[in-house]
C-alpha positions in Angstrom: 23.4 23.2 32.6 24.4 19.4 32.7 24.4 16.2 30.3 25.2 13.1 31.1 28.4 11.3 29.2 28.1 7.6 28.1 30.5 5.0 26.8 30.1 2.0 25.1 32.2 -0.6 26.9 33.1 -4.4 27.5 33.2 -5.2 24.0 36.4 -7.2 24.1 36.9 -10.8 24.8 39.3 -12.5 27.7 39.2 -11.6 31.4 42.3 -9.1 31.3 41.5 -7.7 27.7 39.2 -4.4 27.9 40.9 -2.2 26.3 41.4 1.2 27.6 37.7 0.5 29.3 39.1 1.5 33.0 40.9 4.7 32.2 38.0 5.9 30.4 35.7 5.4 33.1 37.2 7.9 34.9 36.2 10.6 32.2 32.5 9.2 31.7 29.4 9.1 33.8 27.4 6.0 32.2 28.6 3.2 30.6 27.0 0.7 28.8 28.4 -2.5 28.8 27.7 -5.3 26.3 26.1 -8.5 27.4 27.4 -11.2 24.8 25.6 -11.0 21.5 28.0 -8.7 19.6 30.6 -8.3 22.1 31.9 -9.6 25.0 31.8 -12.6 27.7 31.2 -13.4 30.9 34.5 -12.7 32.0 34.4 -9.0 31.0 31.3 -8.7 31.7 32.1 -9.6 35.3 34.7 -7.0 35.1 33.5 -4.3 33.5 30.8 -4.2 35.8 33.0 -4.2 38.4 35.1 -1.6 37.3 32.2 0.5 36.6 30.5 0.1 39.7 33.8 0.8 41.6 34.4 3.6 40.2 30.3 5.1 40.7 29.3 5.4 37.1 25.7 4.2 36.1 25.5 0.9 34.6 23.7 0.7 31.5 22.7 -2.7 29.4 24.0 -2.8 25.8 21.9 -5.6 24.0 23.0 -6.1 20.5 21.9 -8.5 17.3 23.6 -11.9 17.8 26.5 -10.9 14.8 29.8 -11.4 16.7 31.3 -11.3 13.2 30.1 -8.2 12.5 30.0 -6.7 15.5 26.3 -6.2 16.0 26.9 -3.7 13.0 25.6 -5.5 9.9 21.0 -5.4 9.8 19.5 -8.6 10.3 16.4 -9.8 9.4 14.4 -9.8 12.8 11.0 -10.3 14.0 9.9 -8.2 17.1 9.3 -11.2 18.8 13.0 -12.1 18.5 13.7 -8.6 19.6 11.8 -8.8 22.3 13.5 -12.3 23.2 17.0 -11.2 22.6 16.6 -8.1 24.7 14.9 -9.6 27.7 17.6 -12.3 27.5 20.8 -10.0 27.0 19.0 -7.4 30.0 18.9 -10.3 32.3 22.8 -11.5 31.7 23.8 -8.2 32.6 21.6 -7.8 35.6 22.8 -10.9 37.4 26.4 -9.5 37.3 25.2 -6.1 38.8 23.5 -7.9 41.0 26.3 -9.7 42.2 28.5 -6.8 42.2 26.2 -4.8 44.4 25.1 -3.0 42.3 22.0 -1.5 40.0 20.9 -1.6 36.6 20.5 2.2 35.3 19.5 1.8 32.2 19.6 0.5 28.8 20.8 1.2 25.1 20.3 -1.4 22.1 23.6 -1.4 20.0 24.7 -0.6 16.5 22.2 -2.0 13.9 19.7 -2.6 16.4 19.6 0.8 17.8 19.4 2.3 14.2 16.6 0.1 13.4 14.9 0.7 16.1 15.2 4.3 15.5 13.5 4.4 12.5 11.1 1.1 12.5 8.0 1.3 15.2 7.5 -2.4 15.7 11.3 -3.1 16.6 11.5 0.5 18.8 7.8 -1.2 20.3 9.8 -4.3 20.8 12.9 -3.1 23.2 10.4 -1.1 25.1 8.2 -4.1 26.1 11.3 -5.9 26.9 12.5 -2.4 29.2 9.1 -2.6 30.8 8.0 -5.9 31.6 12.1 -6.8 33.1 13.2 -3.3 34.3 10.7 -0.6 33.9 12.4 1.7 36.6 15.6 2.4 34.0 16.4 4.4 31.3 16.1 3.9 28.1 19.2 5.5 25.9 17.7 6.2 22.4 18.4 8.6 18.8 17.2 11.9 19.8 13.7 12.6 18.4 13.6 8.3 17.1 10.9 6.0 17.1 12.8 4.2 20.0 12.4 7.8 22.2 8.5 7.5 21.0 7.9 3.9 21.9 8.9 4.1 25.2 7.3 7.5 26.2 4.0 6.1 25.1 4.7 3.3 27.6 5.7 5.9 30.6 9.2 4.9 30.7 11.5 7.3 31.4 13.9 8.2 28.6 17.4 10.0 27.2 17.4 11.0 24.3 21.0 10.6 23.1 23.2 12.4 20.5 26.7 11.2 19.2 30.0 13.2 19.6 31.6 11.2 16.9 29.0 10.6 14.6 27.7 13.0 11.8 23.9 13.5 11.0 21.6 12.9 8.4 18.4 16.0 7.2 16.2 13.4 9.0 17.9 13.8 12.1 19.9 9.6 12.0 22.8 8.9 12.2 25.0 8.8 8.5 25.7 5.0 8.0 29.1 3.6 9.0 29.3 2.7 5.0 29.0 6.5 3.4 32.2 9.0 3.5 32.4 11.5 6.5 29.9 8.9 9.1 33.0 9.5 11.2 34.0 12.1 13.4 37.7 11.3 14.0 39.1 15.1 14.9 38.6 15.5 18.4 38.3 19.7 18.2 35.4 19.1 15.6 33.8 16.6 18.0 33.8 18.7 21.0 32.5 21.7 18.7 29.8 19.7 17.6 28.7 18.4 21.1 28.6 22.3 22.6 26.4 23.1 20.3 24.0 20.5 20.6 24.3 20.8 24.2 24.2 24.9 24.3 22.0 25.3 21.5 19.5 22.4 20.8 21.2 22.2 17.5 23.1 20.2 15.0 24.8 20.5 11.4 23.7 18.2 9.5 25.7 16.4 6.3 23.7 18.3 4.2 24.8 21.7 5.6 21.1 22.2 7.2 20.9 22.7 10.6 18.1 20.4 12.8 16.6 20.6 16.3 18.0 18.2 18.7 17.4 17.4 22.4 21.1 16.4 24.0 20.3 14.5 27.1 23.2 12.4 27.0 26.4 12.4 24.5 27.7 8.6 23.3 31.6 8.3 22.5 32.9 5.1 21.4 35.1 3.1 23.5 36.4 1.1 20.7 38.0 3.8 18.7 42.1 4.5 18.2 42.1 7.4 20.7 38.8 6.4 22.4 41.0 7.4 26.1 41.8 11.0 24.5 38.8 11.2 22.9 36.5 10.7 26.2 39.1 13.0 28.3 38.9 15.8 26.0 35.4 16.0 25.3 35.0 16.2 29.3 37.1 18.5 29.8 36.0 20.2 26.8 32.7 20.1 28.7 33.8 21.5 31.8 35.4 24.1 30.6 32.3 25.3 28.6 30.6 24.6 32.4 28.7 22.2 31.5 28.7 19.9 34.4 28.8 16.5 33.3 26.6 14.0 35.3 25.0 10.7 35.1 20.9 11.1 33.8 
């Protein structure tokens, strides 16, 4: 049995500013790194891809909605056309910085407000995929488990993960509970890693609701921005591990 362990990272500002980004590269096996919209410059972009590629962990694309403010988190009122645009665009910063690193793009995963609306609206999930398939349509796409994102791009033959969250709690409906609503938050790291075993082990999740839902773990998404984001990513490998669960890139 095996999964595949992604971070969100480069979403600081300033060449020497990343965070704990490097050290938790050593516990992850696909990262995806922001390309400028809701976090991060070409500085850390530079770096960050460096760093990943260095250390032979996949490189992913994180496109987000142009909100630095908010941090790509807030919804904004988007066409698909702009989604389309903003993708291809943030895909293509990305990929010159692999390129020159010597590198490859592995795949890609909208961020934050865009990946939940793409998980639940058809013409924005439609929207990244086009974008995926007409700039890199030998990657991955990252999406929800069992989303509209996962559907979109299977209908256009590109290959997919279907991704749950180790930090995140769930909704009956299978999303993700909103950053805004009590309990979204997974912040012990013990209930975390019971949570991703059984999702990985069992095909199964608790839900907020106390219900228990069906749900493919292909890869498992910890935040890099968190407190304790460098414990949090080294325990849930090990965790992993130990549960022999080999933990490898998709």
């Amino acid at each position: 049995m095996h999964v595949d362990l992604n971070c969100d990272l480069g979403e600081s500002f300033g060449a020497y500013r990343i965070g704990n980004d490097e050290a938790i590269l050593d516990h992850v096996t696909s990262a995806n790194i922001a390309c400028g919209f809701h976090a991060g410059d070409p500085l850390v972009m530079q770096r960050t891809v460096a760093l990943a590629a260095h250390k032979a962990v996949a490189i992913g694309a994180h496109p987000g909605l142009p909100d630095l403010v908010g941090f790509g988190r807030r919804e904004m009122a988007v066409t698909p056309q702009e989604v389309y645009a903003m993708t291809v665009y943030q895909i293509g910063a990305l990929q010159a910085f692999i390129q020159a690193a010597g590198s490859s793009l592995h795949h890609v995963k909208p961020h934050g407000a865009l990946y939940n609306m793409a998980a639940v609206n058809a013409d924005i999930a439609e929207a990244i995929a086009e974008a995926i398939l007409k700039v890199c349509p030998d990657t991955v796409l990252y999406g929800l488990a069992g989303s509209k994102m996962i559907e979109a791009a299977q209908q256009l033959n590109l290959k997919t993960a279907q991704e749950v969250f180790a930090d995140r709690t769930y909704q009956a409906d299978g999303t993700l509970t909103p950053r805004s609503q009590p309990g979204a938050l997974i912040t012990d790291k013990h209930k975390a890693a019971q949570q991703v075993i059984k999702m990985v082990k069992e095909g199964k999740v608790v839900t907020m609701q106390g219900t228990e839902i069906t749900i493919q773990a292909d890869t498992i998404c910890i935040h890099g921005d968190g407190a304790h984001a460098l414990d949090f990513a080294r325990f849930i490998s090990q965790t992993l591990t130990q549960e022999n669960i080999t933990v490898q890139a998709f």
